[in-house]
Steps between C-alpha positions, in 0.01 A plus 500: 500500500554559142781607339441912512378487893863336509668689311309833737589258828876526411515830398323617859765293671800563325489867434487416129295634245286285301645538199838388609340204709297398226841515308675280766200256505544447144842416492453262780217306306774510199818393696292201724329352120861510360668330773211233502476458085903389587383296766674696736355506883415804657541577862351782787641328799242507691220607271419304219745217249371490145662193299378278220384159489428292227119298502547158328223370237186402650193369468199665538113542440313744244241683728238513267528100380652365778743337224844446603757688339923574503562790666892648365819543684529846615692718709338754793630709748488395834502762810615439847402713785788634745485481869478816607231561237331120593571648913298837351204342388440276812533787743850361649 
């Protein structure tokens, strides 16, 4: 599902139009990358817990040489699936 079949999906559901979905959806995506840039965790109890974690330095190969190479410190968000939604997808 991409994001315009989601953004119809809601709309169908909720009574919305699409225009004020697509509106909500936005500031959602806005809100959720703010709280994370601050390292900030954010929770759906139940659904889904996006947080940060930091990746330390590593080493790693080039693909094409096979050469080892330093791969940088970095930071990516990490996503945790509820149990309801886990209890969803397993049929439960």
């Amino acid at each position: 599902m991409n994001k315009t079949e989601l953004i119809a999906a809601v709309a169908a559901k909720s009574d919305l139009t699409k225009k004020d979905t697509e509106k909500f959806l936005s500031a959602f995506e806005d809100v959720v990358t703010k709280a994370l840039v601050k390292n900030e965790k954010v929770q759906l109890v139940g659904f889904v817990t996006i947080d940060v974690v930091q990746r330390a330095e590593r080493e790693g190969r080039n693909p094409q040489t096979g050469k080892p190479m330093k791969i940088p410190a970095s930071k990516a968000a990490r996503f945790k699936v509820g149990k309801k939604l886990r209890d969803a997808v397993n049929g439960k």
